[in-house]
Every structure is written in C-alpha cells, then in structure tokens.
C-alpha positions as MATLAB code, in Angstrom:
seq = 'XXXXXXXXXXXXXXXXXXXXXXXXXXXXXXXXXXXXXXXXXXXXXXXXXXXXXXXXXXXXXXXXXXXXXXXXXXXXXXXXXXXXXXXXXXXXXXXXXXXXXXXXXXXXXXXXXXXXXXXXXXXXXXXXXXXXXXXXXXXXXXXXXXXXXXXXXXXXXXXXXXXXXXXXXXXXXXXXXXXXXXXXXXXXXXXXXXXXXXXXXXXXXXXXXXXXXXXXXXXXXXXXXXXXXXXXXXXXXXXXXXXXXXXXXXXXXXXXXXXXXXXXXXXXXXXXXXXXXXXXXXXXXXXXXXXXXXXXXXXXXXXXXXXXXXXXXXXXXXXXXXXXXXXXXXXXXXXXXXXXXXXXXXXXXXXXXXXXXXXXXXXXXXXXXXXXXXXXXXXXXXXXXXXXXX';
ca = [
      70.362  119.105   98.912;
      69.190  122.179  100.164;
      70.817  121.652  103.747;
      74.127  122.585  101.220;
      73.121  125.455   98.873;
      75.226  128.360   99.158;
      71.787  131.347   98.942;
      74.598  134.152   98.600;
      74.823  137.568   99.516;
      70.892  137.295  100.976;
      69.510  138.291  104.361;
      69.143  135.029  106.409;
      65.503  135.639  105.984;
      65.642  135.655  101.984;
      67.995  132.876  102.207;
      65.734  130.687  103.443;
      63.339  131.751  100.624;
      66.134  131.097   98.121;
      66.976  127.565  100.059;
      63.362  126.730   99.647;
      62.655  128.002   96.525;
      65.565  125.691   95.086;
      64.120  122.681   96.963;
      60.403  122.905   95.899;
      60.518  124.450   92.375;
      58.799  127.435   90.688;
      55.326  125.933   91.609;
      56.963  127.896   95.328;
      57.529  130.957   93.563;
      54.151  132.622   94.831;
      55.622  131.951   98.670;
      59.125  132.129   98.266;
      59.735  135.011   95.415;
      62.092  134.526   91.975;
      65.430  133.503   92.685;
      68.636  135.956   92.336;
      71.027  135.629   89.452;
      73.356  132.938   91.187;
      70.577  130.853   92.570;
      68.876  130.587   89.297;
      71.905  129.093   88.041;
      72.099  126.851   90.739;
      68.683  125.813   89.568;
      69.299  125.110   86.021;
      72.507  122.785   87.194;
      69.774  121.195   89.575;
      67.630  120.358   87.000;
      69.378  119.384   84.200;
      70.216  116.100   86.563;
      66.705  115.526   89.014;
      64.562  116.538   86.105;
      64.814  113.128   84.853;
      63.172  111.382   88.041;
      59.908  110.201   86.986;
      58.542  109.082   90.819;
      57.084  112.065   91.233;
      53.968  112.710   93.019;
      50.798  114.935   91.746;
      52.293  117.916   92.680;
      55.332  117.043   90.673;
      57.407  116.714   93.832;
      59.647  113.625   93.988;
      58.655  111.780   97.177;
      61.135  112.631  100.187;
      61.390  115.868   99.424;
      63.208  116.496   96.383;
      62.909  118.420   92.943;
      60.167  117.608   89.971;
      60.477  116.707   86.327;
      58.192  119.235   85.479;
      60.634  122.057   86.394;
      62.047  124.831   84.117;
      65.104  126.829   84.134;
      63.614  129.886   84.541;
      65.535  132.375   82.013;
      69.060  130.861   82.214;
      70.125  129.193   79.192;
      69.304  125.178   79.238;
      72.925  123.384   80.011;
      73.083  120.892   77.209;
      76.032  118.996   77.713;
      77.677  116.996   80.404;
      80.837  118.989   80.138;
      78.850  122.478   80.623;
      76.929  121.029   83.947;
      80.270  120.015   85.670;
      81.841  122.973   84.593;
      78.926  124.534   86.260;
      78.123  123.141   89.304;
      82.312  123.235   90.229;
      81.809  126.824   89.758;
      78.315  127.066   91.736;
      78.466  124.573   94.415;
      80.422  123.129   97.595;
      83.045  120.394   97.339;
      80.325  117.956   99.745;
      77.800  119.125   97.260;
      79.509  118.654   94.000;
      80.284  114.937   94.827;
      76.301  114.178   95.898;
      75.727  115.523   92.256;
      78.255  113.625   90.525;
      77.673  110.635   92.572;
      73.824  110.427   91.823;
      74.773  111.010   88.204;
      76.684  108.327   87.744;
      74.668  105.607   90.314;
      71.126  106.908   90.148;
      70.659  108.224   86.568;
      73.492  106.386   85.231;
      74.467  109.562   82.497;
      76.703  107.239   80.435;
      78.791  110.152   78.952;
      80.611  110.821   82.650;
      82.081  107.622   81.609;
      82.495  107.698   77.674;
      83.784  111.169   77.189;
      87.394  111.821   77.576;
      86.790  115.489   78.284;
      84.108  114.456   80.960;
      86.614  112.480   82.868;
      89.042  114.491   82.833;
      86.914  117.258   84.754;
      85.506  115.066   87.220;
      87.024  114.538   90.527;
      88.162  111.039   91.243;
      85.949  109.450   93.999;
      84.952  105.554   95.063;
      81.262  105.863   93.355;
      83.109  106.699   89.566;
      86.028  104.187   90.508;
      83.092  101.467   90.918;
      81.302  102.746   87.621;
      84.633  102.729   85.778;
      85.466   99.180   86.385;
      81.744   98.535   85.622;
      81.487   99.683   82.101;
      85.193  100.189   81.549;
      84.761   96.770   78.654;
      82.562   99.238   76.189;
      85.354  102.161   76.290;
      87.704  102.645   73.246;
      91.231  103.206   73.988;
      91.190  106.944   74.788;
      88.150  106.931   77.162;
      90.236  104.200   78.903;
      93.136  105.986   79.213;
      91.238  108.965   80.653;
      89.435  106.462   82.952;
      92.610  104.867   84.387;
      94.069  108.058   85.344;
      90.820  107.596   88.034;
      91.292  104.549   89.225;
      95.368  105.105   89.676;
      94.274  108.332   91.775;
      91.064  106.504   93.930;
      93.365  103.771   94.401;
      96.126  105.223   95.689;
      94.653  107.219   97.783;
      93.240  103.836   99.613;
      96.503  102.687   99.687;
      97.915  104.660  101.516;
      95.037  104.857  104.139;
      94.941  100.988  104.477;
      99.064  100.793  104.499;
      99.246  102.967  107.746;
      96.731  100.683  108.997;
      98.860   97.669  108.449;
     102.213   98.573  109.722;
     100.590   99.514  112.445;
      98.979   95.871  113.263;
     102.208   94.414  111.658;
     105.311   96.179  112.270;
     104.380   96.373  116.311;
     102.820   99.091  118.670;
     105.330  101.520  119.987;
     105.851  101.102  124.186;
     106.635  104.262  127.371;
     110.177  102.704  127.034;
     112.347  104.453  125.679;
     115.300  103.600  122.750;
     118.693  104.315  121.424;
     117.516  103.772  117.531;
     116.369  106.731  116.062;
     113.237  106.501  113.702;
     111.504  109.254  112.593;
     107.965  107.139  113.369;
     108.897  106.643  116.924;
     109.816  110.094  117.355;
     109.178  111.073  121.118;
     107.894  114.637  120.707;
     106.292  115.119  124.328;
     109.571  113.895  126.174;
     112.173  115.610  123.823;
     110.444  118.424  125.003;
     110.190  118.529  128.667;
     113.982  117.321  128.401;
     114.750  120.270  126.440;
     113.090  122.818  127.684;
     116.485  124.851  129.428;
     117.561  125.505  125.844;
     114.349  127.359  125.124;
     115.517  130.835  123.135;
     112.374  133.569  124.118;
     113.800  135.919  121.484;
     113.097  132.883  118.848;
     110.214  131.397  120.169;
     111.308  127.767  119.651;
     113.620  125.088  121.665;
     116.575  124.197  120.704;
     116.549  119.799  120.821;
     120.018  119.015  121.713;
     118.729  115.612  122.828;
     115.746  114.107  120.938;
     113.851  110.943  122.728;
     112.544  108.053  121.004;
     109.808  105.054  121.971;
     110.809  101.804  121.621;
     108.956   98.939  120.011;
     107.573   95.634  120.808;
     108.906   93.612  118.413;
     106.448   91.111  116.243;
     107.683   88.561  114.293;
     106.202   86.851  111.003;
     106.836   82.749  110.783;
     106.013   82.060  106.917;
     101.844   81.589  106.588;
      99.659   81.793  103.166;
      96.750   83.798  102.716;
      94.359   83.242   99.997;
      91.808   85.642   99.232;
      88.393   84.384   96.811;
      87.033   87.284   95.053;
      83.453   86.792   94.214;
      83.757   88.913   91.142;
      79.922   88.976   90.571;
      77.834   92.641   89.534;
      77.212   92.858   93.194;
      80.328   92.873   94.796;
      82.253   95.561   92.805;
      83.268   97.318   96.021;
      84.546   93.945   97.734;
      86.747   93.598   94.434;
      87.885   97.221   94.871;
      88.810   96.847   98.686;
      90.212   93.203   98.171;
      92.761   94.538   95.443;
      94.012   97.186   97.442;
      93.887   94.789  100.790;
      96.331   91.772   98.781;
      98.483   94.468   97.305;
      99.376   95.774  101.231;
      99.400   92.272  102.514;
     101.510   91.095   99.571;
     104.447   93.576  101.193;
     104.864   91.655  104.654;
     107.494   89.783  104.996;
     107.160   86.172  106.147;
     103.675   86.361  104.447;
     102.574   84.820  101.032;
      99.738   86.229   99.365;
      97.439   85.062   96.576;
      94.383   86.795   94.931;
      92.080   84.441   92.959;
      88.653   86.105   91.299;
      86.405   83.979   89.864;
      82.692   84.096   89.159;
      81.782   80.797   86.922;
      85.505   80.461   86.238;
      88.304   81.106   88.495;
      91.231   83.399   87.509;
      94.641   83.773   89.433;
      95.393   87.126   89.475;
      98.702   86.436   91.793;
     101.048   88.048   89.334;
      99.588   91.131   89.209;
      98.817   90.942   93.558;
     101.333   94.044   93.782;
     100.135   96.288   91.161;
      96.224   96.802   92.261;
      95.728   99.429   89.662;
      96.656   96.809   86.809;
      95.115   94.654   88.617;
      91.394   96.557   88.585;
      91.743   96.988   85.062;
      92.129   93.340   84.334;
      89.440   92.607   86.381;
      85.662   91.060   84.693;
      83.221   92.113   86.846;
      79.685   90.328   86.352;
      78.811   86.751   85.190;
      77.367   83.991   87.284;
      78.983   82.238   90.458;
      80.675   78.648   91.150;
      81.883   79.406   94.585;
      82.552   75.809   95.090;
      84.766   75.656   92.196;
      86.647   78.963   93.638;
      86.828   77.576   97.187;
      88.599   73.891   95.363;
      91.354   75.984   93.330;
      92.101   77.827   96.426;
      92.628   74.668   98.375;
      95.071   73.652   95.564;
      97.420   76.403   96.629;
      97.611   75.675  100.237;
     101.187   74.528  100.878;
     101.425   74.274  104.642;
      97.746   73.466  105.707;
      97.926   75.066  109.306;
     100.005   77.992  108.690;
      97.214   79.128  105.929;
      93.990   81.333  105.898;
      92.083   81.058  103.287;
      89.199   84.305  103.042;
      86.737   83.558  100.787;
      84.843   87.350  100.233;
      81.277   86.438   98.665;
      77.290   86.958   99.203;
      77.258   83.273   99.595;
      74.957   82.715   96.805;
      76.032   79.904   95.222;
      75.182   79.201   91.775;
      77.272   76.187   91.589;
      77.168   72.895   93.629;
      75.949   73.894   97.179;
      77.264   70.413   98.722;
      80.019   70.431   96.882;
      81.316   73.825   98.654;
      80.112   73.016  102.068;
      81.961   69.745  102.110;
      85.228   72.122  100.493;
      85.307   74.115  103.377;
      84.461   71.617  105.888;
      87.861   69.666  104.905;
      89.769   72.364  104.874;
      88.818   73.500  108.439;
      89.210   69.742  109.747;
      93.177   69.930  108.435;
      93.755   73.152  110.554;
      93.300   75.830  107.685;
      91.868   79.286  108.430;
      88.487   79.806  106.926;
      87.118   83.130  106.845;
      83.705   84.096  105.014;
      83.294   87.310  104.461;
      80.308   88.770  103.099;
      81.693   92.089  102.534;
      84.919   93.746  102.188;
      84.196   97.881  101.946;
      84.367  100.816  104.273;
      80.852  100.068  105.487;
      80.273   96.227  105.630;
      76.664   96.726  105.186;
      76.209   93.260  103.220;
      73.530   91.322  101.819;
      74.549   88.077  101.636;
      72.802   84.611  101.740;
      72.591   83.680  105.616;
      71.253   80.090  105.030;
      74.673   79.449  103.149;
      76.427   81.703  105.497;
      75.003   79.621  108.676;
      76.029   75.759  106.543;
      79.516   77.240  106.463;
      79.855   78.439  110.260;
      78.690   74.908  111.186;
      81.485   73.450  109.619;
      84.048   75.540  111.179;
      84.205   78.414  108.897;
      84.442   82.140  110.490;
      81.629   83.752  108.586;
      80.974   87.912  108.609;
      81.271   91.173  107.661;
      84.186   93.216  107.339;
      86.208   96.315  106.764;
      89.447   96.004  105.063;
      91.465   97.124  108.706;
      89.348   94.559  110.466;
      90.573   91.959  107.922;
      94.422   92.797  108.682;
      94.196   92.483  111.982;
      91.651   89.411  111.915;
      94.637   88.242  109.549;
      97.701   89.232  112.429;
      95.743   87.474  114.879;
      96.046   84.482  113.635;
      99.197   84.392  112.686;
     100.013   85.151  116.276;
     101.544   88.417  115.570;
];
C-alpha cells in the first residue's frame, strides 16, 4: 500500500517519512515525525478498513508488512460509515489504490454494507471482485439493493463483452491477408498503403493528405458447417468466476453463425439456462451459486442435447470434485468420446486460470479421451474454432 500513497507537497526526504509513517503506524512516530493534514486523512481511511485484522504480531504489526489493529486516527474525526470512507478515499487516493481498498473490503473483510446499501453501490466503481460478491450474496438483497446491484453487473459485464467479442471475430470471422481488396470495410482499412499511395496529394499548408484512393486488406475467408457446443457450469461457491466468464463466453459464442450454443449450470441439480444464453446479464442474475455437486448427472443431461454426435463439443468447466457418482461420470464421458464428441475439461474459465481442481478425477477423465485443463475464455474460442476446422 505504501508503494501507492500520494505523501503530497513534501520534500522527497519527508515523503518517505510520510510513506513510512502511513505503513508502520504511530508506534513510528518517534522516527518518522506526525503526519501533515492530508496524510493524516489518508490514515484514518487506512484504518477504518486494516484496523480490523486481528493477525497481528506483538508489535501490533500485521505480518508482511502491513498496518495494526491497535492504531488510532490521530486527531481526524473517526469515519463511521461506509458511505463517508468511499467518499473519502475517492477523494484521497489513486484510481490503482482505491480498487486494492475496495477490493479487500469486500473479499478480505467482507463489510456487508458495500453490498446492502443502495447509496454504497451506487458510489462504488464497478469492478470483477464486487461483480463476484454481488452474485454471491445478491439472494439476501431486497428489491432496491438489487436494483442498485444490477446496474454493476450490467456495467462489469459489458465491459467483458466487448473485450472477449473482439477476441472472437477475430478467431471466427478470419485473419486479414497483404492482398489487397475491392470491398471496403472499415475493419480492413489499409492505413499504411493508403498512405504511401497518397502521399502526392499531401497539402503542407494543412498538414494532412488528402486520400483520393483508400486501400483495403482482404480476408481469408472461414466458413462455419453447423456444430453444437455445450458448456457445464459447475455452479458451486468455488467457481463464481468460471460462472462469470462462462456467461459472457456462451453469450459471444451464441452470435456465430453455423454454431449452436447451450449453457447448462447445475450443482446437485442441473438447470438449462439456454433461453437466456444471449442475455448474460439476466442470465448472472438468475444464476444460484453454491450447493453441492453431481457432475455426473450434469455431464448425462448434456449428452441428451447432443444432436449430431461428431459435429459437437461438449466443455464441461468444473474442479472435478465430484460429489455424485464418480463411475458413473467417468463412464459418461468415456461414451461420449468413443462416438466422436468433443470433450473438454476445464478446470477454470477466468482471466488467470490459476485452478484448483481435483487432478485424480482430472487424470480418470484424460484417460478416457477427455481434453482436461485450464483456460482463459480467448483460449476457449479458439480451442473451440479449432475444432470445428475453422
């Protein structure tokens, strides 16, 4: 934290004081000297929230480094409500330092008003960590807090939309070649060529060229023959941002053409949440997360929808634990690979596939043909265009 305090209008020596003095707590004071008006602020804000840590060591420290419980806020007035510390630490703070603070306060110290009070959510910035809390909790808000928390998952969302939507027109829609073409696009756009080719119309008093002629790439051209993908959700506490990344995944799958998509959650029961495959926002909200896990139950109704059994994938995204019968999935999945259907395991589905995931389960499944691993949501599309040949 104190790699990102702002220490003012100080000397880069007092700075350094102030930057420490922040870190270690008034216990410092005797080394470091009393903080300045703004700092002491910064303070307060800083220990309203790591004040409540209670692995501290003797000296009141928290091990690694960070602030003690034991801490006061010096002469500023005590911030009392969640409203006044985010109010606060917007005003104080960084933007990379105001989401480590609102992140820990919703994962680490789990301040339940950030997620029951209209007025707090409506202050907060919308980020992954509160999507994953909202969806977590979002079964014990009344009607208002829900409202309030929607407008947070529409924004998160959407913003991972359109990330992950690039992504897949690019795998899908072809890769644009040196040749050149007659069709004008605005994405194949030629900018580098347009301009040597145009550069005897350049106007020095107006500092621009005049493009009589633009230039355009051409495209290979990739073609979808009709396939099924079925994606298992494991639904389970554990894989909230697999459910996240799968939503958002199925809704810009579900757009292809020549490509029919199904999304299927289940944990002890299995829900087909097709329907709703093109509206991820509705579909988060509908979305139970927790409960136990019949995988092989899942893994059964998604075998049910197969239609054309070698022109199908099914992805089953799971830690692999299975709560239900272990044989019974095995032998699933083993029968579906031996009729030419796709089987892909995946034991994560987020930006950092850093999964924990049952490996003797994981290991059963590879040996009966299954393609078990971890991945990102862009390494899923194009896992997903390879095999469809595209």
């Amino acid at each position: 934290m104190g790699d990102n305090v702002n220490p003012g209008d100080a000397t880069p020596g007092q700075a350094d004081l102030q930057r420490w003095r922040l870190i270690l707590g008034p216990a410092a004071e005797s080394s470091t000297g009393g903080l300045d008006q703004a700092n002491a602020g910064r303070d307060a804000a800083l220990d309203w929230l790591y004040s409540r840590d209670d692995d501290l060591d003797k000296r009141g420290v928290r091990r690694g480094g960070a602030r003690g419980a034991d801490r006061s806020a010096g002469d500023e007035p005590s911030i009392v409500t969640t409203v006044d510390w985010l109010d606060g630490i917007h005003k104080l703070f960084p933007k990379e330092t105001i989401e480590r603070l609102e992140r820990d306060a919703i994962e680490r110290y789990e301040i339940h008003d950030v997620l029951t009070n209209p007025e707090v959510l409506e202050r907060i910035e919308p980020n992954p960590a509160l999507l994953k809390a909202v969806l977590r909790t979002k079964h014990l808000m009344n009607p208002q807090v829900l409202a309030a928390a929607r407008r947070i998952v529409e924004e998160v969302v959407r913003q991972m939309v359109e990330k992950l939507s690039v992504q897949v027109r690019t795998v899908f829609t072809g890769s644009r070649t040196r040749k050149p073409s007659h069709h004008r696009r605005a994405r194949d756009f030629d900018l580098k060529r347009t301009l040597r080719a145009n550069l005897k119309h350049y106007r020095p008093d107006e500092q621009r060229v005049a493009i009589e002629k633009p230039h355009f790439h051409s495209r290979t051209s990739k073609r979808l023959e009709q396939w099924q993908i079925v994606l298992l959700v494991d639904q389970s506490g554990s894989m909230t941002g697999s459910v996240i990344h799968s939503a958002v995944t199925a809704s810009c799958l579900y757009a292809l053409p020549g490509l029919k998509t199904h999304l299927v959650a289940f944990d002890t029961s299995v829900v087909d949440m097709t329907s709703d495959v093109d509206d991820p926002v509705e579909l988060l909200m509908k979305v139970q997360l927790g409960g136990g896990t019949d995988i092989a139950r899942a893994v059964e109704y998604g075998a049910g929808l197969i239609e054309n059994p070698r022109r199908a994938i099914v992805a089953l995204i799971s830690d692999f634990y299975e709560g239900g019968n272990a044989g019974r999935l095995v032998h699933t999945v083993k029968q579906l690979c031996e009729q030419g259907t796709q089987v892909l395991g995946l034991a994560a589905l987020d930006e950092d596939a850093n999964p924990i995931y049952d490996h003797d389960m994981a290991a059963r499944l590879t040996k009966v043909g299954a393609h078990v691993g971890a991945m990102t949501p862009s390494h899923l599309v194009e896992f997903v265009a390879e095999r469809l040949g595209t």
